[in-house]
C-alpha positions in Angstrom: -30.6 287.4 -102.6 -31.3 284.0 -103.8 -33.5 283.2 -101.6 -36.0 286.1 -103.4 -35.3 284.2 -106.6 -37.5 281.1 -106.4 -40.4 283.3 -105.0 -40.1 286.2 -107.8 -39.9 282.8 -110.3 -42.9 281.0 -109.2 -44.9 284.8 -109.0 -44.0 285.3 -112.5 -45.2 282.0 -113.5 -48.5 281.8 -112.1 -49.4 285.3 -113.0 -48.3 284.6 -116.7 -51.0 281.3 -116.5 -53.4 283.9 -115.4 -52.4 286.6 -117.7 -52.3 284.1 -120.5 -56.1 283.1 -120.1 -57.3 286.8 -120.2 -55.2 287.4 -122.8 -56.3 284.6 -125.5 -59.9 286.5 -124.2 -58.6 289.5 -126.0 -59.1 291.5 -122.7 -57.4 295.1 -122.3 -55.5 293.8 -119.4 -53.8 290.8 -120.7 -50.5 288.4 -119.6 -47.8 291.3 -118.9 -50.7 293.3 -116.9 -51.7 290.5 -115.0 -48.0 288.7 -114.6 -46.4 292.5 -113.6 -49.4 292.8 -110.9 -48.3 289.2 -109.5 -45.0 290.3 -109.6 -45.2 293.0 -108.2 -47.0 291.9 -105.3 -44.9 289.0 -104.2 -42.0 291.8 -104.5 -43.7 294.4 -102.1 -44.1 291.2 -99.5 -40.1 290.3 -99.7 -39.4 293.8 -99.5 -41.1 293.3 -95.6 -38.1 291.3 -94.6 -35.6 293.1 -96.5 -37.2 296.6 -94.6 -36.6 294.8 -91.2 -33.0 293.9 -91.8 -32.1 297.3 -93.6 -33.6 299.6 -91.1 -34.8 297.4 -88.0 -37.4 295.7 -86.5 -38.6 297.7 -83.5 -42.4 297.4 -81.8 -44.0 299.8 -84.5 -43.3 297.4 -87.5 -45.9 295.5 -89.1 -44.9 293.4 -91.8 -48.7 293.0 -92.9 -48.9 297.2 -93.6 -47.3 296.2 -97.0 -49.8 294.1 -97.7 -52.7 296.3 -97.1 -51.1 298.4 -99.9 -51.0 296.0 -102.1 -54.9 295.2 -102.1 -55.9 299.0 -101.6 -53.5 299.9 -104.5 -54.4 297.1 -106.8 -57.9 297.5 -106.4 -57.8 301.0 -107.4 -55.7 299.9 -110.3 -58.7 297.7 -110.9 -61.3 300.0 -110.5 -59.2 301.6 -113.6 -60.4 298.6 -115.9 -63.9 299.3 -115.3 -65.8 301.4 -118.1 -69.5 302.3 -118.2 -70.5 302.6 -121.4 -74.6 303.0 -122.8 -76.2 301.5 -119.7 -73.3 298.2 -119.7 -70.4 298.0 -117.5 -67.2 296.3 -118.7 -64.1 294.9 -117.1 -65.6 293.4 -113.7 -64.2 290.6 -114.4 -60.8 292.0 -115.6 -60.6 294.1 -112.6 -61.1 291.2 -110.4 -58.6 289.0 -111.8 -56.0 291.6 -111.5 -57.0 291.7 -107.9 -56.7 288.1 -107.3 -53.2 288.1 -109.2 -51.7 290.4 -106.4 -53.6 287.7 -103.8 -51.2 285.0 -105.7 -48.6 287.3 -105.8 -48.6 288.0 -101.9 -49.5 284.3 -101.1 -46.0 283.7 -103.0 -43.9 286.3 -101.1 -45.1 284.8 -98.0 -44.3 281.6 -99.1 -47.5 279.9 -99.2 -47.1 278.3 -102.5 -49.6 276.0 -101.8 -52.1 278.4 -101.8 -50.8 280.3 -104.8 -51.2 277.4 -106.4 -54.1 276.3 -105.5 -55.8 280.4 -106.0 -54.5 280.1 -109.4 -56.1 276.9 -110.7 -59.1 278.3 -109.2 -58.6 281.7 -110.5 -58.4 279.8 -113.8 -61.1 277.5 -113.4 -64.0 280.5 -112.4 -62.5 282.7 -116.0 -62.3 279.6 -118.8 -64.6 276.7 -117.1 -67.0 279.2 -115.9 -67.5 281.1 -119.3 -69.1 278.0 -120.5 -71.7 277.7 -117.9 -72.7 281.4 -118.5 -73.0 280.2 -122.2 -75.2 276.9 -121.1 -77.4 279.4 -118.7 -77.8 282.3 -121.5 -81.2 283.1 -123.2 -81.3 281.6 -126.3 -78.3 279.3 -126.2 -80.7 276.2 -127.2 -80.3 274.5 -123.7 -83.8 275.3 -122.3 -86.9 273.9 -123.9 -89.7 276.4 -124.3 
């Protein structure tokens, strides 16, 4: 049981820093949407192991079949942040950080905190440091001479 502890504590760590940043965005889907995603997936990859010892491992178990259901069912939770409205789509981006949440989340049930870690400065990196080079390349913003 402990053992699920430091992985369920790191999950909920690095899906709050991501959560965080979309949240101080004022986007719909802010820290507890993006921190119970990460959760959530690092959950449904330590549940593998506990699903071998509870009902046995025989030759039809795939421990990476819980993972496919964590990207097919979080990006349909993603699609869920997407709204067309008068010829402009919103939430792309919001859908795809909620996707790449449950990658940190799986990356942490598998124990490859590494690459959490490394997905979430990343993760955070493309949403905040990006946002200002879509500023810098925007019509109008002054950087361009004409």
């Amino acid at each position: 049981m402990f053992e699920d502890l430091v992985p369920m504590l790191v999950s909920t760590a690095l899906g709050t820093a991501v959560g965080w940043e979309r949240q101080m965005g004022g986007k719909a889907a802010g820290l507890r949407t993006h921190t119970l995603v990460c959760l959530g997936s690092t959950m449904f990859v330590l549940l593998t192991e506990h699903s071998i010892t509870a009902f046995g491992g025989g030759h039809n178990v795939d421990p990476t079949r819980i993972i496919h259901g964590v990207v097919t069912g979080v990006g349909f939770l993603g699609a869920g942040t997407i709204m067309r409205q008068e010829g402009f789509i919103h939430g792309l981006t919001t859908a795809a950080s909620v996707w790449m949440v449950a990658a940190i989340g799986v990356a942490v049930g598998c124990r490859a905190y590494p690459l959490a870690v490394i997905g979430s400065a990343l993760a955070l990196i493309v949403l905040e440091g990006y946002r200002w080079i879509e500023r810098m390349l925007a019509p109008g913003s002054g950087s361009r001479s004409e």
